[in-house]
C-alpha positions in Angstrom: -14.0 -35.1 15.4 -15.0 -31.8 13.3 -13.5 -28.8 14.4 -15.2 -25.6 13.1 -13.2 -23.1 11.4 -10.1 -25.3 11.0 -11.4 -26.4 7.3 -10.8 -23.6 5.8 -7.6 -21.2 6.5 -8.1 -17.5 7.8 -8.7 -15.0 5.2 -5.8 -13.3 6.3 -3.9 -15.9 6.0 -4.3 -16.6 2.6 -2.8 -14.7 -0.3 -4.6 -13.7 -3.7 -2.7 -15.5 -6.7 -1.0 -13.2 -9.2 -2.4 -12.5 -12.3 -0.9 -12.1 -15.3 -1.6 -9.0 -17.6 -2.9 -7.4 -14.3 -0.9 -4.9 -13.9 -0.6 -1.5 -16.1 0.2 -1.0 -19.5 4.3 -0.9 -20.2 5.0 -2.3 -16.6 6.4 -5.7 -18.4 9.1 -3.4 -20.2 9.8 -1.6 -16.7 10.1 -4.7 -14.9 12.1 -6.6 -17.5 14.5 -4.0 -17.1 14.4 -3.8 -13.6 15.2 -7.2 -13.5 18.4 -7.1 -16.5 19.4 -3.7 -13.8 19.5 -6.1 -11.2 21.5 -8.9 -12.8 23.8 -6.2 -14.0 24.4 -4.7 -10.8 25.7 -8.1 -8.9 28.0 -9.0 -12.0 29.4 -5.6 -12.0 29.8 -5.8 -8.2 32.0 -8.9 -8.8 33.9 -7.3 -11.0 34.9 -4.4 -9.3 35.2 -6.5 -6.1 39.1 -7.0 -7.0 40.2 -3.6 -8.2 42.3 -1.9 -5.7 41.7 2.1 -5.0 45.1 3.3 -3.6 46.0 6.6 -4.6 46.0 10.0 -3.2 41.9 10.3 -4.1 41.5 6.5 -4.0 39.9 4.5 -0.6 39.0 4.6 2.7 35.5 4.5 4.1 34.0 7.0 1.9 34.6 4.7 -1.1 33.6 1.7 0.5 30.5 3.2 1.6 29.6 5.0 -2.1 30.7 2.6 -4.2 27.7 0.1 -4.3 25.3 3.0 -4.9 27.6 3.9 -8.0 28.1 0.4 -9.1 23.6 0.3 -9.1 23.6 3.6 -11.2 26.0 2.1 -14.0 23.5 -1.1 -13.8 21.0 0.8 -14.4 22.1 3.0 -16.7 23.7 -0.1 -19.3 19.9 -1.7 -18.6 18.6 2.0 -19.9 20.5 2.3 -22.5 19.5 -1.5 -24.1 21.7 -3.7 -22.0 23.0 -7.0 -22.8 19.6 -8.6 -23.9 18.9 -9.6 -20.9 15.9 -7.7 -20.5 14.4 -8.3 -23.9 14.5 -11.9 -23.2 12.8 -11.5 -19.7 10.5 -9.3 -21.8 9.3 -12.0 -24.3 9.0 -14.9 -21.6 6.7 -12.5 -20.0 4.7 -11.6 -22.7 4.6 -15.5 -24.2 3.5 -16.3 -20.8 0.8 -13.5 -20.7 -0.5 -14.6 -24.1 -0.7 -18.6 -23.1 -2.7 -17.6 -19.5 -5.0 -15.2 -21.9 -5.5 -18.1 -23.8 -6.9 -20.1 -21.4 
């Protein structure tokens, strides 16, 4: 029995494959450090999981609520600032990668 159309999936349906090297020049570095940022910002979440804010300017909902936003900014600012070499490894995987699919 040959159903027509059901060969072939719907063009919206189907996705175009990424390429490498694609995309513009220096976006490795930005995503490479995007990425280290990102790493960063859940271990330092962890870490300041269990420190306790009592005190007279310490807690309550204002803290609870602000604190992940300052916990990204110091992520991202240790990723800016050369990180933990997190991001220079993600950096040379990518561009090793981008050299062996150029070589195809």
């Amino acid at each position: 029995m040959d159903l027509p159309g059901l060969a072939t999936p719907p063009s919206n349906l189907t996705r175009p494959t990424p390429q490498l090297g694609a995309g513009a020049p220096g976006q490795e570095a930005r995503v490479a450090q995007e990425f280290e940022a990102m790493v960063l910002n859940e271990l330092f979440g962890l870490m300041f999981q269990g420190l306790s804010t009592d005190g007279p300017f310490g807690g309550g909902a204002g803290e609870a609520m602000f604190r992940p936003m300052l916990i990204q900014e110091y992520a991202k600012g240790v990723a800016a600032s050369g990180g933990v070499g997190l991001g220079d490894a993600v950096l040379s995987e990518i561009t090793r990668l981008q050299m062996k699919e150029g070589g195809r």
